[in-house]
C-alpha positions in Angstrom: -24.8 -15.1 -28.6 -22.1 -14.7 -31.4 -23.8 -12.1 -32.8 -24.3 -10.2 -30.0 -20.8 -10.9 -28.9 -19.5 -9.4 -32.5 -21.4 -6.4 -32.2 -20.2 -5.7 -28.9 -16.5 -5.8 -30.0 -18.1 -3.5 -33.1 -19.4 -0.7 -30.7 -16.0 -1.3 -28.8 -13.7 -0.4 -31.2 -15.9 2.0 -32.8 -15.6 4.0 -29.1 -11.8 3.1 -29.0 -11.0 4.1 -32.5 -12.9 7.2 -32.7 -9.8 9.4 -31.2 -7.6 8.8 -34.2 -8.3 8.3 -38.1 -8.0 4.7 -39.4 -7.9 5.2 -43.4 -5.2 6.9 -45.0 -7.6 8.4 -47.8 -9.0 10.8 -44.4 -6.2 11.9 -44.2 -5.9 15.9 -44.6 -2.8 17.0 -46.3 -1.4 19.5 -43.8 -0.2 19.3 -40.2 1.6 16.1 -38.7 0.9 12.4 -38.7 2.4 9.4 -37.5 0.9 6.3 -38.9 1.2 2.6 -37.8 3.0 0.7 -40.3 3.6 -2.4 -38.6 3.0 -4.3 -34.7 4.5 -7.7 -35.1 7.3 -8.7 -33.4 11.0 -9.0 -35.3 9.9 -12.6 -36.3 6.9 -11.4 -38.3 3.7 -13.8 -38.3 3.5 -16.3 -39.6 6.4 -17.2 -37.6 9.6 -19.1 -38.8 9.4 -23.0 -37.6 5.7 -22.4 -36.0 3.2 -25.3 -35.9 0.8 -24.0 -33.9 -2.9 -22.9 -34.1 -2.2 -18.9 -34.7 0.5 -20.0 -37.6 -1.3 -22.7 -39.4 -3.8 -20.8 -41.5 -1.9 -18.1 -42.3 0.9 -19.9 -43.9 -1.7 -21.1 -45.9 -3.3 -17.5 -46.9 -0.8 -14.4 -45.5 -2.8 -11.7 -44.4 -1.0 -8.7 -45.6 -1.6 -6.9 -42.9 1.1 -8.9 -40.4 3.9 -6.9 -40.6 6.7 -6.0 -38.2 6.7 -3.1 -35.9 7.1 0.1 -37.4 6.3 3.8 -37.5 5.8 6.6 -40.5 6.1 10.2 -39.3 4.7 12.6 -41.9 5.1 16.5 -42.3 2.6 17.0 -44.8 3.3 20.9 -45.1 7.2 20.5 -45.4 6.8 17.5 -47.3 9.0 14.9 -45.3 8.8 11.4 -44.3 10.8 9.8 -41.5 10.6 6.3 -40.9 11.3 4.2 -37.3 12.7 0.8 -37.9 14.0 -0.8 -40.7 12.4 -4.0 -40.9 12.0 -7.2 -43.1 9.2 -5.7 -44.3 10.8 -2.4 -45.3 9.6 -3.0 -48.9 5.8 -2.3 -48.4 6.4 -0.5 -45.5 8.3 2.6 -47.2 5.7 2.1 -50.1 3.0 2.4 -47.6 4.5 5.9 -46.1 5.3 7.7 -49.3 1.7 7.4 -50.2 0.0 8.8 -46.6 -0.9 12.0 -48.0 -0.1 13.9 -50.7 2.4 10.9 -52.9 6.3 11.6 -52.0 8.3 12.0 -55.1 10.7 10.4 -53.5 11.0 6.4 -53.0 13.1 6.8 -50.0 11.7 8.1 -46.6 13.9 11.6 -45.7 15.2 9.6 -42.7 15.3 6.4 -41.2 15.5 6.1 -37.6 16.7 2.8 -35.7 16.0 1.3 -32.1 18.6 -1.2 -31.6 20.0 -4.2 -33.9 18.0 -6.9 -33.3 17.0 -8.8 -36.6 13.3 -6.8 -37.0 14.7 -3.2 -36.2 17.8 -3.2 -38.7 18.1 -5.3 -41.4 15.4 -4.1 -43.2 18.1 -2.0 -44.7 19.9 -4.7 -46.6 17.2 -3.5 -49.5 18.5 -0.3 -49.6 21.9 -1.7 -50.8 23.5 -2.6 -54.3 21.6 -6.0 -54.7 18.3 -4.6 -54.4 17.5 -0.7 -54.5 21.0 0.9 -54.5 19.8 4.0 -52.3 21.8 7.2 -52.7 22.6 8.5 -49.6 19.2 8.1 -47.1 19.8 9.4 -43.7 19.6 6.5 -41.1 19.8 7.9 -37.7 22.0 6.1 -34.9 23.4 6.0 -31.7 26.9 5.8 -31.4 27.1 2.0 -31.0 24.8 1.4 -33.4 26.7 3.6 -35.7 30.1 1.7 -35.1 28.2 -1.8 -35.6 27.0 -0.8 -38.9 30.1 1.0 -40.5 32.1 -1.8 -38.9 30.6 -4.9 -39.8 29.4 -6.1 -43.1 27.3 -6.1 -44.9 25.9 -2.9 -43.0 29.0 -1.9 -43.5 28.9 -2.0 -47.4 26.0 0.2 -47.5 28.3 2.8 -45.6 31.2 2.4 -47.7 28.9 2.6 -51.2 26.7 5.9 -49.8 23.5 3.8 -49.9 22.9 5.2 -46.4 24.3 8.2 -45.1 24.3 7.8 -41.1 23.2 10.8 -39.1 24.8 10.7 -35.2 21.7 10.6 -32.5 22.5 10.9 -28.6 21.0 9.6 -25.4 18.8 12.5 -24.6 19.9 15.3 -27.5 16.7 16.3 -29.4 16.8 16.4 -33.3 14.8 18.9 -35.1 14.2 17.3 -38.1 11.7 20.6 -39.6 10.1 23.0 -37.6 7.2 21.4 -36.8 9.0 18.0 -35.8 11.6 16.9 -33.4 12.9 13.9 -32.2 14.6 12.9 -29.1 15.8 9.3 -28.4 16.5 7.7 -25.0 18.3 4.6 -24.0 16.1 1.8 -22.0 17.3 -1.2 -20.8 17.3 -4.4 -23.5 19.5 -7.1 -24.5 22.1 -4.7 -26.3 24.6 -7.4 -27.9 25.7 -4.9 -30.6 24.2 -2.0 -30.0 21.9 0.4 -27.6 18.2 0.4 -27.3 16.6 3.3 -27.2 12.7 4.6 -27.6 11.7 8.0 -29.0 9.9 10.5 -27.7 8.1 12.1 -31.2 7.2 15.7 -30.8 4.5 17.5 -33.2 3.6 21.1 -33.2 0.6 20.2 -30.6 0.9 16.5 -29.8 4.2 14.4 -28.7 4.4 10.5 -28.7 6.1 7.9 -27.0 7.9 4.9 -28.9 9.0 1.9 -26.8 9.1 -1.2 -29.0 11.7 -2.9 -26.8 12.3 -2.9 -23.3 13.6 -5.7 -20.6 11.0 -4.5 -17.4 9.5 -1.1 -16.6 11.1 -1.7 -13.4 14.8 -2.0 -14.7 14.4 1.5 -16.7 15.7 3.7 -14.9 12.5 6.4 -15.0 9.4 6.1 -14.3 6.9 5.0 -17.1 3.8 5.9 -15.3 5.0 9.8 -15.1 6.5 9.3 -19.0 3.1 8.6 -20.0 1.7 11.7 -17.4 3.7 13.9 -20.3 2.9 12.5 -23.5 -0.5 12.1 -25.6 0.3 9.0 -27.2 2.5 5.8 -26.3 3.1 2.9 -28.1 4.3 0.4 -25.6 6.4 -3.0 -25.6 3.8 -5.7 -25.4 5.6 -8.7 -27.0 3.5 -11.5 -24.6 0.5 -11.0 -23.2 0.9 -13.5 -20.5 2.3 -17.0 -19.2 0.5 -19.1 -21.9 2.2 -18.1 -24.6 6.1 -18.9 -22.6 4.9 -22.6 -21.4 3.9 -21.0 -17.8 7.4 -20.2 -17.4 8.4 -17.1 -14.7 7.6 -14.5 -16.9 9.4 -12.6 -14.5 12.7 -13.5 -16.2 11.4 -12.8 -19.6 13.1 -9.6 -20.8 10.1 -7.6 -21.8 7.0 -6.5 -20.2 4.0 -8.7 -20.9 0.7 -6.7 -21.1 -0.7 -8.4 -18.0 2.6 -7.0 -16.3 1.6 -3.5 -17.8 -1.9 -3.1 -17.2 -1.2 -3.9 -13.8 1.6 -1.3 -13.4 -0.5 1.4 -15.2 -4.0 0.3 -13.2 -4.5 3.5 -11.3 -3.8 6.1 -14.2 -6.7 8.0 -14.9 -9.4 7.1 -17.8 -7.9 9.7 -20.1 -4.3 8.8 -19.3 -5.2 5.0 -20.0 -6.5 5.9 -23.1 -3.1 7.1 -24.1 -1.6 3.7 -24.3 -1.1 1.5 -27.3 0.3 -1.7 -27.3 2.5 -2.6 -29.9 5.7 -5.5 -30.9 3.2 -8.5 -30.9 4.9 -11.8 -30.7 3.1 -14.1 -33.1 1.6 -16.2 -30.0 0.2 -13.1 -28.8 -3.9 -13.1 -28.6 -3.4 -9.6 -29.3 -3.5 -10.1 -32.7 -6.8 -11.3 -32.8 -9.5 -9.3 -32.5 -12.3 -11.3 -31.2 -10.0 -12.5 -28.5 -11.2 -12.3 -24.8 -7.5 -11.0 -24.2 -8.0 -8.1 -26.6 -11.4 -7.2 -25.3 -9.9 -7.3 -21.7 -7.4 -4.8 -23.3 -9.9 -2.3 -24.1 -12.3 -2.4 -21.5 -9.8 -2.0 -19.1 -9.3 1.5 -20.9 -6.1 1.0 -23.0 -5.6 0.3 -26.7 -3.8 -2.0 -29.2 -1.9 -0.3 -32.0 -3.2 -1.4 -35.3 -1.4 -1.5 -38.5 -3.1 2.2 -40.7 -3.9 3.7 -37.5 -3.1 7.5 -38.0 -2.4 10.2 -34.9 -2.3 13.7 -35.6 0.8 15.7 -33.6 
């Protein structure tokens, strides 16, 4: 029965998979890409303090490929690389992106883009600073609070002051054309905004444009309607910190500010097949079953017709 039961979740995510390239050496140097760098949540996994089950082993042996949520947006023609989220794990990550391809000459990504300033969204970019790289000017793109917070407080604000970062002004709803076969256009949702906004990002190539939600309280709260978001898209990565009650203690995960996936697939249940398909969930607490893939929960995920955002996956736009 095991072996049965592998091969099954073989020819599953062989079906699942087969929309979007999963090794970086397929990739063909021209046109758009946006590649999964990262689907943890801001505490990474192994988790800080964890004793249980999903933590023990990996403290013991890492696997390399837990790292927090993050996005690489390449132009391959126009040679640029954007990255979304700075994160603890902004070392590999930026190593990772200037490799996709054709190699970057440069070490730094030709923009940064940033979410919100919670600990796995921002402070990846203490490495660009004096101490460790001593970066020369890279575009980090923020909104307006998230702008202040940085050039106000420090450390941030030493990378400001020192022209490690150069920060580029983003506004709720303005779209960015960062070449011209790319734009960007953030959006604010609704999150626990202690020092800054949250926004997502809606990611537009020259045929395909993405969605970018790593954070949000409820779809419910957000003030438009995620179902018809999706209608408009081909691609979005969704909040799915929890998957359900288990992992919170059977608390009300009705007061837990984010959208577990049960909460999700139930909201999104009558989309179509094909607009299904378009989902990915991403920001994976490190109780989430989620990140194992012979779990029952991450089979129920794909049979029920949406996806789970793994670290290398690659989308053309």
């Amino acid at each position: 029965m095991k072996k049965l039961s592998l091969l099954l979740t073989c020819l599953m995510l062989g079906l699942y998979s087969s929309g979007q390239e999963k090794d970086q050496n397929d990739i063909q140097e021209q046109g758009v890409s946006l590649v999964v760098l990262g689907n943890v949540q801001d505490g990474g996994s192994p988790h800080i303090g964890c004793n249980k089950v999903c933590c023990s082993a990996l403290f013991k042996k890492p696997d390399p490929d837990r790292k927090v949520v993050a996005l690489g947006l390449v132009d391959h023609e126009n040679e640029k690389r954007y990255l979304f989220e700075a994160t603890p794990d902004l070392t590999s990550q930026k190593k990772h992106l200037k490799e996709y391809g054709k190699p970057a000459n440069s070490e730094t990504p030709d923009g940064i883009f940033l979410t919100h300033a919670h600990i796995g969204h921002y402070s990846g970019l203490m490495y660009l600073g004096k101490e460790a790289m001593n970066a020369d000017s890279t575009p980090v793109y923020a909104m307006p609070k998230m702008k202040e917070f940085l050039k106000n407080h420090g450390p941030w604000s030493q990378l400001v002051s020192n022209s490690n970062i150069l920060i580029k002004d983003l506004f709720d709803e303005q779209r960015v054309e960062l070449t011209p076969q790319i734009s960007v256009t953030p959006f604010k949702v609704p999150h626990r905004d202690e020092y800054s906004e949250t926004v997502g990002y809606r990611i537009e190539g020259p045929k395909k444009t993405a969605l970018f939600i790593p954070d949000i309280d409820k779809w419910n709260k957000w003030e438009k309607d995620i179902v018809a978001e999706i209608k408009k898209v081909d691609y979005a990565f969704l909040d799915a910190t929890f998957f359900d009650a288990k992992e919170i203690n059977n608390r009300d995960i009705s007061e837990i500010p984010h959208p577990f996936v049960i909460e999700s697939m139930n909201n999104f249940k009558d989309l179509t097949a094909n607009e299904k398909a378009k989902i990915f969930f991403i920001h994976f607490n490190h109780t989430n079953p989620l990140l194992d893939h012979q779990s029952e929960e991450y089979m129920k995920v794909l049979k029920a017709g949406f996806n789970v955002a793994n670290i290398r996956d690659v989308f053309k736009l």
